[in-house]
C-alpha positions as a printed Julia matrix, in Angstrom:
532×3 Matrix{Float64}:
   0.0    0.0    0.0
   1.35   3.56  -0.58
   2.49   5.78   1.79
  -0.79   8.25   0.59
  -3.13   5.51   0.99
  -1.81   4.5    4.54
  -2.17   7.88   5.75
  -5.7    8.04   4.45
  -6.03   4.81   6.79
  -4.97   7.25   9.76
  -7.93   8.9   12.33
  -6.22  11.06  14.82
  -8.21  12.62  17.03
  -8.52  13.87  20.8
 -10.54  13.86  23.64
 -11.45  17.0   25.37
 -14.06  17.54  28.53
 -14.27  19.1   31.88
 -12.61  17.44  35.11
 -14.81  14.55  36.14
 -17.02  14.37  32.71
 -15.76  10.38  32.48
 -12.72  11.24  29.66
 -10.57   8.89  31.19
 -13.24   5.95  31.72
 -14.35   6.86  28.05
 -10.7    6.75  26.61
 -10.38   3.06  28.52
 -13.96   2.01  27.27
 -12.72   3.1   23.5
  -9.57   1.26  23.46
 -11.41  -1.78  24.85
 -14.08  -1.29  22.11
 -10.91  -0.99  19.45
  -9.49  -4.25  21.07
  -6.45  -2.65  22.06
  -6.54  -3.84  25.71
  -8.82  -7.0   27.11
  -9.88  -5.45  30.7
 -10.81  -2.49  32.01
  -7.71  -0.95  34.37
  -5.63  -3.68  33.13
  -1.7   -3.32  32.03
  -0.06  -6.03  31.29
   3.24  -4.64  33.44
   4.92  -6.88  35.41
   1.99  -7.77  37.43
   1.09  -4.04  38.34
  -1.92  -3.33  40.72
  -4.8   -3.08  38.48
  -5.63   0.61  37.16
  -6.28   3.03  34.16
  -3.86   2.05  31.26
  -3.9    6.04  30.46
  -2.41   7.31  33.57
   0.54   5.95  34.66
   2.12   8.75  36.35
   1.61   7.75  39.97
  -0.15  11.36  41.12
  -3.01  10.57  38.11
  -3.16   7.63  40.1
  -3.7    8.33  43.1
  -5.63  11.48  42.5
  -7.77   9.96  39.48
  -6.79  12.83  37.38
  -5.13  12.93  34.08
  -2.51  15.35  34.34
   0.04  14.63  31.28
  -1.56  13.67  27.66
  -1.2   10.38  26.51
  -1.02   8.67  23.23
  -2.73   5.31  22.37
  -2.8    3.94  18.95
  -5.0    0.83  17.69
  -6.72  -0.42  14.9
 -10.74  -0.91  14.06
 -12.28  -1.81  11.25
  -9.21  -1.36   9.1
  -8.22   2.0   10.27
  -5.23   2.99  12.34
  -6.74   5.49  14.94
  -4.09   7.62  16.99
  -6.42   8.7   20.54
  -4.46  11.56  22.15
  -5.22  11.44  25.89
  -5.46  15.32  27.39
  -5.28  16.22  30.74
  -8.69  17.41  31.75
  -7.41  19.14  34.89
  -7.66  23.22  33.61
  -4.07  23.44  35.15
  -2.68  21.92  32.81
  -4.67  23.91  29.65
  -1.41  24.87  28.1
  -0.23  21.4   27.45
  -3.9   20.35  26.13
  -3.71  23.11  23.78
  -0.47  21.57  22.64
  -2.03  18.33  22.06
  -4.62  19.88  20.25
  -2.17  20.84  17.64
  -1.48  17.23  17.22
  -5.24  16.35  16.44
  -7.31  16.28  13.41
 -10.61  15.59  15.16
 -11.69  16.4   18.74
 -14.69  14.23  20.82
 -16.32  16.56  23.4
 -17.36  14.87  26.45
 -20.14  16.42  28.34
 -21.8   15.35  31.7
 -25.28  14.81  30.83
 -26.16  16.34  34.53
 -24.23  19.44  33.81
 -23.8   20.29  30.01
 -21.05  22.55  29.16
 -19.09  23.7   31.91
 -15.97  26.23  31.95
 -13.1   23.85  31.23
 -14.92  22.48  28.71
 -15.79  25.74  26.8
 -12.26  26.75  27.18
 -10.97  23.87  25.08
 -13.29  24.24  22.34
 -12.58  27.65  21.93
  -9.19  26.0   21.38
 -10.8   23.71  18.65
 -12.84  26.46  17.18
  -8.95  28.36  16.75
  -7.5   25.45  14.67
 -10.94  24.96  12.79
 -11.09  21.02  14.82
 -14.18  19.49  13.49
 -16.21  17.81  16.91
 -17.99  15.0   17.84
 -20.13  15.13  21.05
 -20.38  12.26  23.28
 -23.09  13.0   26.06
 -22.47  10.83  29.12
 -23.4    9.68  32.41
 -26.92   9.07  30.5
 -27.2    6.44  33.62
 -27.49   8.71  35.96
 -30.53  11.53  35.91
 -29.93  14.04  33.18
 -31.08  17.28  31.77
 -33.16  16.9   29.02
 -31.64  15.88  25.63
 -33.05  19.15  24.07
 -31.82  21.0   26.36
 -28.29  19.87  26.45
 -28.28  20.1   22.62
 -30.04  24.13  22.96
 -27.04  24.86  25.08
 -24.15  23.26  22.98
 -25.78  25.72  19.76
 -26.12  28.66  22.12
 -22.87  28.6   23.66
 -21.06  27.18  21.01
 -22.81  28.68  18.07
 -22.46  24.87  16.76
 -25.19  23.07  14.67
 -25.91  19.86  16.62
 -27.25  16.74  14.43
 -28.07  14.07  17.15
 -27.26  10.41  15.03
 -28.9    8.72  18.5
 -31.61   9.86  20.02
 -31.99   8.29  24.08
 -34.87   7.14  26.21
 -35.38   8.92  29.42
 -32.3    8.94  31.94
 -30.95   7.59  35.16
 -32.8    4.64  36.72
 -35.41   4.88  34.06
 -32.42   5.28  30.69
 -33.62   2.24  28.62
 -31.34   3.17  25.78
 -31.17   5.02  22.74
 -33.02   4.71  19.02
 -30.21   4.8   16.24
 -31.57   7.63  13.89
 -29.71   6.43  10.51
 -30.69   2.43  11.05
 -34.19   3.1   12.56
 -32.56   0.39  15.5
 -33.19   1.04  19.15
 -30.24   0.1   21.26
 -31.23  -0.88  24.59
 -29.41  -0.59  27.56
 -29.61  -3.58  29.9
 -28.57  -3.22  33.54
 -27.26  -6.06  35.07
 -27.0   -5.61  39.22
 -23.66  -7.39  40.73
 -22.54  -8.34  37.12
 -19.48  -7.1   35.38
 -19.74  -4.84  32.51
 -20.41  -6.58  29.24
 -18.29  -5.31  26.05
 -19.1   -5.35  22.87
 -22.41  -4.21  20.98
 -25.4   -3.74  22.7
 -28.73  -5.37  21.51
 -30.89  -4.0   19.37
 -34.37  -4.36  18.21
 -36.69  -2.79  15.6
 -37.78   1.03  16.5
 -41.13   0.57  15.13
 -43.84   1.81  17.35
 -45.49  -1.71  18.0
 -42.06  -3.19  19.09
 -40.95  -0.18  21.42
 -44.63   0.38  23.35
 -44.04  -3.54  24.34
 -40.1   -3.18  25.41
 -40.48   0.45  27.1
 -42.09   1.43  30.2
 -45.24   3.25  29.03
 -43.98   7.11  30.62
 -40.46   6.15  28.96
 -41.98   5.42  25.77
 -44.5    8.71  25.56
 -41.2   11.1   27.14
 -38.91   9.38  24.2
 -41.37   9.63  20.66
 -42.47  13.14  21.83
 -38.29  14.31  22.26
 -37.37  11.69  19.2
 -40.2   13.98  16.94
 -39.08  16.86  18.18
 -35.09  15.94  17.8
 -35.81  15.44  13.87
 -38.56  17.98  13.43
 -36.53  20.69  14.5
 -33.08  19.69  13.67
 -30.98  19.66  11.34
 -29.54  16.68   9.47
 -25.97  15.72   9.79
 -23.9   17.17   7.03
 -19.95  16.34   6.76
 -19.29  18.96   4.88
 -20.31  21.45   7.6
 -18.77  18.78  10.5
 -15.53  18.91   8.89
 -16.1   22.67   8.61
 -16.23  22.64  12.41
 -19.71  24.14  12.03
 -21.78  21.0   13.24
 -21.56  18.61  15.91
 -22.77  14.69  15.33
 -24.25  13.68  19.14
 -24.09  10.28  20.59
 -25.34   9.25  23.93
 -24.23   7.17  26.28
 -22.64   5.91  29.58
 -19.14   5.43  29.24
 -18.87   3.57  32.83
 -21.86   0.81  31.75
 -19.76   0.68  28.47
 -22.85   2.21  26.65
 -22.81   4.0   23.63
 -18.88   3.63  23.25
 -18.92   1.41  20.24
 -21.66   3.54  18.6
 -18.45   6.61  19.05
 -16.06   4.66  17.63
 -18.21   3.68  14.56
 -19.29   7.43  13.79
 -15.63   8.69  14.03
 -14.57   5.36  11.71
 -17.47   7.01   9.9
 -17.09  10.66   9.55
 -13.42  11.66  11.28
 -11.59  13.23   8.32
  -7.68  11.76   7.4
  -4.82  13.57   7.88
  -5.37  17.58   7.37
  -3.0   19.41   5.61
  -0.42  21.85   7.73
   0.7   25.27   7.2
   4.6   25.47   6.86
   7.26  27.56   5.89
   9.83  26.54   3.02
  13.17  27.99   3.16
  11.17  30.95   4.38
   8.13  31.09   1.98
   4.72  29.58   2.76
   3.47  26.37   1.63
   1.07  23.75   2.58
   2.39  20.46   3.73
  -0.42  17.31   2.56
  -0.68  13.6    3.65
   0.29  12.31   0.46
   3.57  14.26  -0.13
   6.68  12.04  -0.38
   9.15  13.63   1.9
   8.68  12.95   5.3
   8.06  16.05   8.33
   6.72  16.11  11.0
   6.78  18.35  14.42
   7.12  17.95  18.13
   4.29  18.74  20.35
   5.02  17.01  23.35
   8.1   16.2   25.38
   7.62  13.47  28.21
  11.02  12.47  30.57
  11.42   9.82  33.19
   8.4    7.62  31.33
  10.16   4.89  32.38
  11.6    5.3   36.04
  14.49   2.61  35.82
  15.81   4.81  32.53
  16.42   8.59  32.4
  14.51   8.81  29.02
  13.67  11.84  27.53
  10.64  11.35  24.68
   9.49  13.49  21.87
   6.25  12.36  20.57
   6.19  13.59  17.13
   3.25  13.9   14.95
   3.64  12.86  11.42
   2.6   15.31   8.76
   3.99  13.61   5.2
   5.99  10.56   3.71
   6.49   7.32   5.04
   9.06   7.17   7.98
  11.1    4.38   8.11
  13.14   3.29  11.6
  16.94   4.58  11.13
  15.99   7.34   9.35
  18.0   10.97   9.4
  15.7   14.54  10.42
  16.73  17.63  10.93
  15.19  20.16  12.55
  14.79  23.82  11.0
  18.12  25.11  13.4
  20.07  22.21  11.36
  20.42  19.6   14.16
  20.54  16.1   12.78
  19.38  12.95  14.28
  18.93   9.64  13.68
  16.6    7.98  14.6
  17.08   4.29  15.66
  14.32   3.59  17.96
  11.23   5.07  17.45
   8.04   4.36  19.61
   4.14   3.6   18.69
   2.4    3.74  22.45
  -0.34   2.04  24.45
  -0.21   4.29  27.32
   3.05   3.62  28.69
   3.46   0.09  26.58
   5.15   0.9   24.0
   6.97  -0.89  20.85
   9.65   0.0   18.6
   8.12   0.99  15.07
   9.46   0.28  11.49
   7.32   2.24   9.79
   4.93   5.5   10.45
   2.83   7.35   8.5
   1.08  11.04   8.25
  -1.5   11.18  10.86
   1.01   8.85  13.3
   2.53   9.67  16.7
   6.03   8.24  17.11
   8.32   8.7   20.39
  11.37   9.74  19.57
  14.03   9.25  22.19
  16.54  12.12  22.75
  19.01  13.57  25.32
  17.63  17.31  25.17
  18.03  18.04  21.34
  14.54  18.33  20.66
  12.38  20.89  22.2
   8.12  21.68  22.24
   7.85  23.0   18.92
  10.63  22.05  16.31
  10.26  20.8   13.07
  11.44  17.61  11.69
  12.03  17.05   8.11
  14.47  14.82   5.63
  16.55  18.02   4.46
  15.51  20.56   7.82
  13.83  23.24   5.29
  10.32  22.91   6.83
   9.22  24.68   9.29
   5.45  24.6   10.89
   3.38  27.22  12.35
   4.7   27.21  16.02
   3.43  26.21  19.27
   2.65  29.13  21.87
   4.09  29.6   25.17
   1.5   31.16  27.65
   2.53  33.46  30.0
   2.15  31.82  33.39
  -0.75  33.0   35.99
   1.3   31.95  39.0
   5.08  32.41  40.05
   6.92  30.85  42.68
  10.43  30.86  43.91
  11.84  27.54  44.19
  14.08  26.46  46.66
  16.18  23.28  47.47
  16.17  22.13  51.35
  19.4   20.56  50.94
  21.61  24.19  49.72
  24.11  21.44  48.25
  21.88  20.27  45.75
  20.63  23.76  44.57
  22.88  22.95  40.79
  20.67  19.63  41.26
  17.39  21.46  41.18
  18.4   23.76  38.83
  18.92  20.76  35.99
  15.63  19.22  37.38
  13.59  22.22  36.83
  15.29  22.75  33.13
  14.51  19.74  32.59
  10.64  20.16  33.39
  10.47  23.16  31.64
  11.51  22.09  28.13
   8.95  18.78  28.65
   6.4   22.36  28.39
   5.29  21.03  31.99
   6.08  24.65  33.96
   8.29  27.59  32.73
  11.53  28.81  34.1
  12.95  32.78  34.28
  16.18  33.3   35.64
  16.47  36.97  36.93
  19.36  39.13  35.86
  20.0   39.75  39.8
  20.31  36.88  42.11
  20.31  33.57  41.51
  16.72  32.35  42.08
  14.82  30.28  39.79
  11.55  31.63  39.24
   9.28  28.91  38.23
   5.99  29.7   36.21
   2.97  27.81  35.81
  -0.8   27.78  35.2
  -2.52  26.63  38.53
  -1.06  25.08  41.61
  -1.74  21.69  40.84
   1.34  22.13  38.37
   3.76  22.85  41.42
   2.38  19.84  43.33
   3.13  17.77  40.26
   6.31  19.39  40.03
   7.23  18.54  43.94
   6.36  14.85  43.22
   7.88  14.66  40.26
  11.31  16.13  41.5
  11.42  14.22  44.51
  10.54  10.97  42.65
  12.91  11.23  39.82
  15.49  13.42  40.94
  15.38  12.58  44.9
  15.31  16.19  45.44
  13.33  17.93  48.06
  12.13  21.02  46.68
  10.01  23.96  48.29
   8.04  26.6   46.03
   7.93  30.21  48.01
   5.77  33.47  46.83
   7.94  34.58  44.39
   9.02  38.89  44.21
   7.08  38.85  40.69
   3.74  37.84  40.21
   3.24  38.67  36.12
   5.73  37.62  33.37
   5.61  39.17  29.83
   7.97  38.61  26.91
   9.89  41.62  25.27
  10.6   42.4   21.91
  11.53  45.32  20.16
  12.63  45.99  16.35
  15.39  47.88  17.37
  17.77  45.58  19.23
  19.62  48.74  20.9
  15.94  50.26  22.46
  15.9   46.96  24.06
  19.08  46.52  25.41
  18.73  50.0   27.16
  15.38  48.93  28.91
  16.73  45.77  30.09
  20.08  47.83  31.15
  17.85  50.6   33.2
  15.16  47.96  34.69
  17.94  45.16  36.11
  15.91  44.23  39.24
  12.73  43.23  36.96
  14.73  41.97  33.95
  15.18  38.36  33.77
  15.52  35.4   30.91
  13.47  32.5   30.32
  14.63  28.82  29.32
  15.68  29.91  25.35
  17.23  33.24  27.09
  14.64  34.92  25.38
  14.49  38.55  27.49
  11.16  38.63  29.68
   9.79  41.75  32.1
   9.23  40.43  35.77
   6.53  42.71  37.59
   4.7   42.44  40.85
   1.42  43.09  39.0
  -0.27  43.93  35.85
  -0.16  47.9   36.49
   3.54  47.87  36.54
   3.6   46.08  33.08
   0.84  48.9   31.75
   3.01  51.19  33.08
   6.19  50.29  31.76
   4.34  49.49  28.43
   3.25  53.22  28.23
   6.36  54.66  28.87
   8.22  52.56  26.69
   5.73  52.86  23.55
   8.31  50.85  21.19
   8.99  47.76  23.15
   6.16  45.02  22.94
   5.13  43.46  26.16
   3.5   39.88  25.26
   1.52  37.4   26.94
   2.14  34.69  24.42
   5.93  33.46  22.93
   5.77  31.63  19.81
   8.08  28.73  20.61
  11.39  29.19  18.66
  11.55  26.49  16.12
């Protein structure tokens, strides 16, 4: 098969929700659907205690959250889907948004007791930016719900998104008896079985005429469910890929990832309707060009470095997404600064399984093991000429001083917290005077990852203390010499950040206005494109 027609094969999409929707049970109950695992919370590692195969970082594990984005690839139906895990904690928003980068397609999980909530709405404005067509999967349909019309009123108010329900569900909580398939005129009914383990596979399904439903439903169930099914396809509209792809409709299917319900129906619409491999927006020895699928020379870019994945080795991982050609293991890229690598041992991943791949193709994630040449952000390509649209850097909403207890570690710490900071997992300014390390992140669940993490792969004790600064901006200027004299004349809030890029340090937002205004030629910015 050609390299074009194996990336056609490729469905890469991710999953996006608020804390606590059910992404993580979903993203389980999906590979278990796709057959790439055979129990729920099982890893075949050495024995392990049993629990989710997408967090393996022992703080997702023993705080049930998914703090650092995964990637799990499998086959179904004869496509190769590529599931990138996000964190759903809003903490961590800045390496979600990188993920997003990485995806083609996006499934929106929403809590069918709550609808849309913040986190949620952040991300798909996210999705909205990079025109990510969505698929909504509305779950928890076990437990009592908000009515179907309503959820779908709010995701087209708030959203401005044209919904198309493909399933259409029968009441909710104790009394949810399933869901009607709208294309197959099927109803699928959900069967609750007390004290047994969850079954897998397809549920059963039964003719949705109205003689056949009135004798399987309960008589308010079936009256609630044909008044909401005639008023789901009186009122709206049809599902149209066109406008889907066009991230301007949203299929909806229903479900309870937990009970395993409705997970095989997701899988079979985005087998269905997720779109291939997009094309990407490059540069070409400095002019613009679009990168497709199909082209022959193989590129790719980084949007996600992981260390320590494997405690007993001090790995460092790139996961690279594939954007042309056919990679083949023991390959040479370079990135668009001219470093060269080769690359003997690239990964595929099931969470933290992982195997050594021969071959990839656009649309794939690989791993790419390095010792700290490749960053968040570079380009890969066969002659280094490419360059893609880069990856932001956020300016952090919280600053902390860190500090080693044991003083004779403190050059220790400061490798540690480099380290960190190039994975994208916190940011790091240095200030001109003194030699603290100002660490920068976007909530404080980041420094409590960052104390575990340190301690458990550097066996450091470190301590984060309010910090002098509280706001961080970068600073640019077109004349180099402007710039140099501001940093010269404002030493005690001049600092660097881990490319040595100049940044302002301020105790608060005023100060940066202020500075901003009396220095009308030097730009104070919120957001760093990530040098390439």
């Amino acid at each position: 098969m050609s390299h074009a027609a194996e990336a056609a094969r490729r469905r890469t999409f991710a999953i996006i929700s608020h804390p606590d929707a059910g992404k993580t049970t979903l993203t389980e109950n999906l590979l278990l659907a796709g057959g790439a695992i055979r129990a729920a919370g099982e890893v075949a590692a050495r024995g392990e205690a049993r629990r989710t195969t997408s967090d393996w970082m022992k703080i997702e594990r023993d705080r049930g959250i998914s703090v650092s984005a995964s990637v799990m690839t499998f086959e179904f139906d004869n496509l190769v889907f590529n599931l990138l895990d996000t964190p759903g904690h809003e903490d961590f928003s800045e390496d979600t948004y990188r993920t997003l980068t990485a995806a083609d397609c996006a499934v929106m999980v929403l809590d069918a007791a709550k609808g849309i909530e913040p986190q949620t709405l952040k991300l798909f404005e996210v999705c909205r930016l990079r025109d990510i067509p969505i698929v909504t999967f509305i779950n928890k349909m076990d437990r009592e719900a908000l009515e179907p019309i309503a959820l779908l009123d709010e995701v087209q108010d708030r959203l401005q998104l044209d919904t198309a329900p493909l399933y259409w569900p029968a009441a909710s909580g104790q009394r949810f008896s399933g869901m009607v398939d709208l294309t197959h005129n099927q109803f699928i009914q959900f069967v609750r079985r007390p004290g047994e383990p969850v079954k897998i596979g397809d549920a059963p399904r039964i003719a949705a005429d109205e003689a056949t439903l009135k004798a399987s439903l309960d008589e308010s169930v079936f009256a609630e469910f044909a008044e909401g099914r005639d008023m789901a396809t009186g009122l709206l509209p049809e599902f149209d890929r066109d406008a889907f792809l066009g991230g301007h409709m949203t299929p909806v299917v229903f479900g309870s990832a937990l009970r395993h319900f409705g997970v095989a129906e997701l899988l079979r619409t985005l087998h269905d309707f997720a779109p291939p491999p997009r094309d990407q927006k490059a540069e070409k020895k400095g002019e613009p060009v679009t990168i497709h699928a199909g082209d022959n020379a193989v590129s790719g870019f980084v949007f996600k470095i992981q260390a320590n994945m494997d405690p007993n080795h001090r790995d460092r991982v790139a996961f690279l997404r594939l954007c042309s050609g056919e990679f083949r293991r023991g390959m040479r890229l370079k990135t668009a600064g001219g470093k060269q690598l080769n690359i003997h041992n690239p990964m595929m991943f099931l969470a933290q399984d992982r195997e050594i791949a021969e071959t990839a193709y656009a649309g794939d994630v690989i791993g790419v093991p390095n010792h700290g040449q490749l960053r968040v952000g570079d380009s890969l390509s066969e002659n280094g000429d490419i360059k893609f649209a880069g990856i932001p850097n956020f300016a952090p909403e919280l600053l902390r001083r860190a500090r080693v207890k044991d003083p004779m570690k403190a050059k220790h710490l400061r490798k540690a917290l480099e380290s960190l900071a190039e994975e994208g997992v916190t940011q790091l300014f240095k200030p001109v005077i003194g030699s603290d390390m100002i660490v920068g992140a976007v909530g404080q669940l980041q420094f409590e990852v960052m104390i575990e993490r340190v301690a458990a792969e550097y066996n450091l004790e470190v301590v984060f203390e309010p910090a002098p600064y509280n706001v961080a901006r970068w600073l640019s200027c077109d004349d180099p010499k402007v710039l140099e004299a501001f940093l010269d004349k404002n030493k005690s809030a001049s600092g660097t950040d881990l490319d040595d890029a100049p940044v302002y340090l301020a105790k608060n937002t005023w100060d940066v206005g202020y500075a901003q205004e009396k220095n009308p030629d030097i730009r104070f910015t919120a957001t760093k494109e990530r040098a390439l």
